[in-house]
BAFI-3210 file (N, C-alpha, C; in Angstrom, 3 decimals, decimal comma, padded with zeros to 6 digits):
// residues 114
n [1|2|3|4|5|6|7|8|9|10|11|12|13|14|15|16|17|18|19|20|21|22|23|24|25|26|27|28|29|30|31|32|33|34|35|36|37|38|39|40|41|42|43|44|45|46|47|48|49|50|51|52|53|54|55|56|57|58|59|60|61|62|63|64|65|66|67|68|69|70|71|72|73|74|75|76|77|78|79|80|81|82|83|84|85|86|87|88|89|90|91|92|93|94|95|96|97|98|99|100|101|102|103|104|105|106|107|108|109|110|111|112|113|114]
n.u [-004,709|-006,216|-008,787|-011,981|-014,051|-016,997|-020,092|-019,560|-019,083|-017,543|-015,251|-013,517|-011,620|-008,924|-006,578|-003,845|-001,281|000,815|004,119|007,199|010,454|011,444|009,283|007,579|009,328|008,914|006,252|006,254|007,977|005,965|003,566|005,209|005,957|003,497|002,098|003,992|002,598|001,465|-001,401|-002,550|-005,671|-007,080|-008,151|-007,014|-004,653|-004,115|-004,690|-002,738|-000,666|-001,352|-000,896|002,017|002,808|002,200|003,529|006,261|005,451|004,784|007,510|008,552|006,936|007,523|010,285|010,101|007,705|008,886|008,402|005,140|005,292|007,207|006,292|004,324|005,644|007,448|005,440|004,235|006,544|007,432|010,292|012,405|012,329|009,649|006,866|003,536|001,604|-000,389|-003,188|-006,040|-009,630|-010,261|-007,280|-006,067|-007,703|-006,934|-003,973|-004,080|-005,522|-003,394|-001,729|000,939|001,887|003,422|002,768|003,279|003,274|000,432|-000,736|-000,516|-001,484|-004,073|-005,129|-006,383|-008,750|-012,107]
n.v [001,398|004,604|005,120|004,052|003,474|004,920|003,422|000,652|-002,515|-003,936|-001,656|-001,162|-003,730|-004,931|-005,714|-007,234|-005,937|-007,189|-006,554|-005,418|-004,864|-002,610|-001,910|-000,358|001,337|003,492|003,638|004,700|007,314|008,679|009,303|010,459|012,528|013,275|014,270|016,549|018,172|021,946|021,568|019,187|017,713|017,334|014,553|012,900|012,880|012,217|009,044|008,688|009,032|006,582|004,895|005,093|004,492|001,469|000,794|000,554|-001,197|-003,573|-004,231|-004,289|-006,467|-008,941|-009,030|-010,248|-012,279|-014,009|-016,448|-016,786|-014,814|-015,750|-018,255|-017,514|-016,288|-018,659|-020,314|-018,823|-018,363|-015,529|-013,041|-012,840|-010,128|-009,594|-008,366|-008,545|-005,506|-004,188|-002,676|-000,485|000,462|002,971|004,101|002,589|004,335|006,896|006,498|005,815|007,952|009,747|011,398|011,544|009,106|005,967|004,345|001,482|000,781|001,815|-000,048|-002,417|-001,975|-001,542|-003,284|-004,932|-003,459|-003,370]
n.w [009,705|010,464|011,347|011,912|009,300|008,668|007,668|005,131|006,091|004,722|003,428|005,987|005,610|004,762|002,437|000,771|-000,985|-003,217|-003,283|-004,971|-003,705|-004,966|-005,937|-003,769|-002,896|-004,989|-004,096|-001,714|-002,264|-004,467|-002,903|-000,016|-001,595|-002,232|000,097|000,411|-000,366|-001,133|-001,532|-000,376|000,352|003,138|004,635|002,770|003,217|005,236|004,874|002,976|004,688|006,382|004,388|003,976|006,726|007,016|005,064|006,284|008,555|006,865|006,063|008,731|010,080|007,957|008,845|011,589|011,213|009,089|007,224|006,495|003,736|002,688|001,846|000,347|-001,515|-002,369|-003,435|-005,912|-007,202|-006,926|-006,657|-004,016|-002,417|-002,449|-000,863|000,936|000,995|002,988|002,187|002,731|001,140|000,801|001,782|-000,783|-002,662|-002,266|-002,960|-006,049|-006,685|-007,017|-009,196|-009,836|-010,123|-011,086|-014,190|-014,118|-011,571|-011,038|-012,363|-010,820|-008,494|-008,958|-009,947|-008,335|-007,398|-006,335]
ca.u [-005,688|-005,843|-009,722|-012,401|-015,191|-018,682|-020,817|-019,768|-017,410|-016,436|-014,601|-011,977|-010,372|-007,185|-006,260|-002,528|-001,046|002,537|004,931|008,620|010,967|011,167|007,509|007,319|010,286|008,236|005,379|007,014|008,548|004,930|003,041|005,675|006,036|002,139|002,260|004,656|002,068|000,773|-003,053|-003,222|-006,875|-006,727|-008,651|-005,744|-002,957|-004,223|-004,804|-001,255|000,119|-001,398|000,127|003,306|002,672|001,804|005,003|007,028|004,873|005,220|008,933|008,193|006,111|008,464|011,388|009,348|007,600|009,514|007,228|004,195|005,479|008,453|005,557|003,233|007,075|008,034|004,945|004,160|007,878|008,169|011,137|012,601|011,804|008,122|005,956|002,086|001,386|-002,057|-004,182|-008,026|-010,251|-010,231|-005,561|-006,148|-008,125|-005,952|-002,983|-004,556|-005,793|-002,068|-001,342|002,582|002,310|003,902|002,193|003,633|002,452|-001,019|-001,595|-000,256|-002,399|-005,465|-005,905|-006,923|-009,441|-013,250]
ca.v [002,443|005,565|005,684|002,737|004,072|004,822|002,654|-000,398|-002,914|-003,838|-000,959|-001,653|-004,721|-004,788|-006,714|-007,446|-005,943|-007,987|-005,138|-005,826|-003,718|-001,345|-000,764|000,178|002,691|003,891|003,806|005,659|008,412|009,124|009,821|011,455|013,880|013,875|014,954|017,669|019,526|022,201|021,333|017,655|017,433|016,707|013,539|011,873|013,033|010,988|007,841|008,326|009,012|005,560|004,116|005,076|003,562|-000,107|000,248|000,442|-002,291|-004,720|-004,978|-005,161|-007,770|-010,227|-009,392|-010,806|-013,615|-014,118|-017,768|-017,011|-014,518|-016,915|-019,554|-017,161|-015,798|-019,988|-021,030|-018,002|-018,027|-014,239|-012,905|-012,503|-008,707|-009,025|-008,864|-007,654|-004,195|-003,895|-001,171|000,106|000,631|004,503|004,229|002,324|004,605|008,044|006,635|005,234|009,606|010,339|011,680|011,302|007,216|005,517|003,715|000,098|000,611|002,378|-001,356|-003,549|-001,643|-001,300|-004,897|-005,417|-002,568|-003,642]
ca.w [009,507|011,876|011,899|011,364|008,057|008,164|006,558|005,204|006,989|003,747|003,425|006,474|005,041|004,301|001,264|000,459|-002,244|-003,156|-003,807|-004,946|-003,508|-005,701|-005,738|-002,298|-002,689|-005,674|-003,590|-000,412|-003,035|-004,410|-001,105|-000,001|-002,357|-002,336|001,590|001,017|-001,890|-000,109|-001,400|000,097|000,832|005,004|004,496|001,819|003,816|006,555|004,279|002,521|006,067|006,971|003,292|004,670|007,738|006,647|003,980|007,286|008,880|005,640|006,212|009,728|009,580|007,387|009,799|012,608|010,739|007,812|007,008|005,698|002,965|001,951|001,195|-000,715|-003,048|-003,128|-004,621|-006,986|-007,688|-006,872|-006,038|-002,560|-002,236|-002,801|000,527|000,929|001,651|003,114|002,174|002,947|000,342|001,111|001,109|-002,116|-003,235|-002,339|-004,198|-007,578|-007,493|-007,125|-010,402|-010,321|-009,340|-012,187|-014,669|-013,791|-010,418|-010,901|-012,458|-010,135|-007,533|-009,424|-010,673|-007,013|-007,271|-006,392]
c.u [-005,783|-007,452|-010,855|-013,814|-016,368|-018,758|-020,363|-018,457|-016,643|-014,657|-013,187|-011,498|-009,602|-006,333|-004,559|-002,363|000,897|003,242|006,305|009,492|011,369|009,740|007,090|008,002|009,641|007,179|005,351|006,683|007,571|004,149|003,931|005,789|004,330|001,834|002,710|003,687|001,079|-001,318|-003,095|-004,564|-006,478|-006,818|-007,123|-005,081|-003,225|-004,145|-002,909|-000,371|000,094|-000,509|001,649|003,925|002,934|003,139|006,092|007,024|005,245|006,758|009,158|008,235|007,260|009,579|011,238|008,985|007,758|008,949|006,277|004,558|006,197|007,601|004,734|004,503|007,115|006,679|004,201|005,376|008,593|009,660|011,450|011,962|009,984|007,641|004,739|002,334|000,081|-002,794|-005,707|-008,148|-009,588|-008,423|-005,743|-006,171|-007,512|-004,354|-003,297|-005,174|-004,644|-001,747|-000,014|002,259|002,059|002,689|001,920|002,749|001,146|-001,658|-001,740|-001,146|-003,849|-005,648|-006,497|-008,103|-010,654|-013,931]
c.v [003,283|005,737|004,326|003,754|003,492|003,701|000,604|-000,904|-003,015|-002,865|-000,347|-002,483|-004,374|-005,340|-006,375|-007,130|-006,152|-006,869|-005,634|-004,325|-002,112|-000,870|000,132|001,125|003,841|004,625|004,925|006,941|008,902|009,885|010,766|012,962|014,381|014,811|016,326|019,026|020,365|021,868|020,790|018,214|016,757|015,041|012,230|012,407|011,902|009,316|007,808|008,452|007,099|004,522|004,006|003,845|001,937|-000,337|-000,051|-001,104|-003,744|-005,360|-005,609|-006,225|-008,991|-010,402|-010,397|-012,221|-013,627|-015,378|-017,493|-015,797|-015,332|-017,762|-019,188|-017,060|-017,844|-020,825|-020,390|-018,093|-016,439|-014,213|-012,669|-011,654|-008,283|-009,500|-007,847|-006,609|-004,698|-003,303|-001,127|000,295|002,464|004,884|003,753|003,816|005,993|007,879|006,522|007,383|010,272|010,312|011,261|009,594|006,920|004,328|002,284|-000,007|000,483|000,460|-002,255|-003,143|-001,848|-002,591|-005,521|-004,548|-003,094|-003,443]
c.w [010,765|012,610|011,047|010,186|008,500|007,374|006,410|005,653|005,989|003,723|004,559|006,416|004,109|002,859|000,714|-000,737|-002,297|-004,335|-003,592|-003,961|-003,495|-006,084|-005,087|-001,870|-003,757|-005,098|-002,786|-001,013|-003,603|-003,240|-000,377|-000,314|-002,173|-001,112|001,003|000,326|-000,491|000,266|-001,096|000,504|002,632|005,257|003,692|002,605|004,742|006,048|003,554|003,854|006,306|005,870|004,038|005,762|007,669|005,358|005,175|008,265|008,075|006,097|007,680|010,362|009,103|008,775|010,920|012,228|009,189|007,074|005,844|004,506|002,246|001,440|000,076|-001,891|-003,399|-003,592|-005,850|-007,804|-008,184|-006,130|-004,632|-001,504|-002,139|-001,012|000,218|001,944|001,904|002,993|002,090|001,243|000,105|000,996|-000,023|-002,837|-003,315|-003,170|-005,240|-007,506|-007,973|-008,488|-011,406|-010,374|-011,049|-013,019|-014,408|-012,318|-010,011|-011,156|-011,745|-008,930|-007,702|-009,936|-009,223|-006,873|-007,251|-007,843]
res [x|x|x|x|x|x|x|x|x|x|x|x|x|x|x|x|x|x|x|x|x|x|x|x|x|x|x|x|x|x|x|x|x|x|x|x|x|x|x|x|x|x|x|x|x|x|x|x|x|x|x|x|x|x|x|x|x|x|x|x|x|x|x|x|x|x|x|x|x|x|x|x|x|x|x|x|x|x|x|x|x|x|x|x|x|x|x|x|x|x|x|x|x|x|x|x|x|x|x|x|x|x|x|x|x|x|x|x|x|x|x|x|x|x]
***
């Protein structure tokens, strides 16, 4: 996150969302494209900026300590490819507006939704 939220703390935890590979290229390729529109709202650019961010981080992350994801995939019995993204309430909540973001996804994001 680039900036800590008013109000409640709630609202800077992080909560893992387990994204296959292809989610997260899904994911990327949304935001992306959302960045380049010239309306972004200032506010969501900054939150899909930080999405970005933490998709970069995610892989990161495993490279470094490759452990505690391998234990969450071998006793769910996800596949390889899956590792937690982390996202704010407030990044949540700028992609699930993203219009283009695929159906499959919108769910797998939003079943985590408060």
């Amino acid at each position: 996150m680039s900036i800590l939220p008013a109000g409640d703390p709630a609202a800077a935890a992080l909560l893992p969302h387990w994204l296959s590979e292809g989610d997260r290229g899904d994911l990327a390729a949304v935001v992306r494209d959302a960045m380049a529109e010239p309306g972004v709202h200032p506010v969501a650019a900054v939150h899909l900026a930080d999405v970005l961010t933490e998709l970069h981080v995610a892989a990161a992350r495993d490279a470094v300590w490759p452990a505690p994801a391998a234990r969450v995939r071998r006793v769910t019995g996800w596949a390889d490819d899956v590792l937690p993204v982390r996202l704010s309430a407030a990044e949540l909540d700028s992609v699930l507006d993203l219009a283009a973001l695929p159906l499959a996804l919108r769910a797998v994001l939003g079943s985590r939704r408060p």
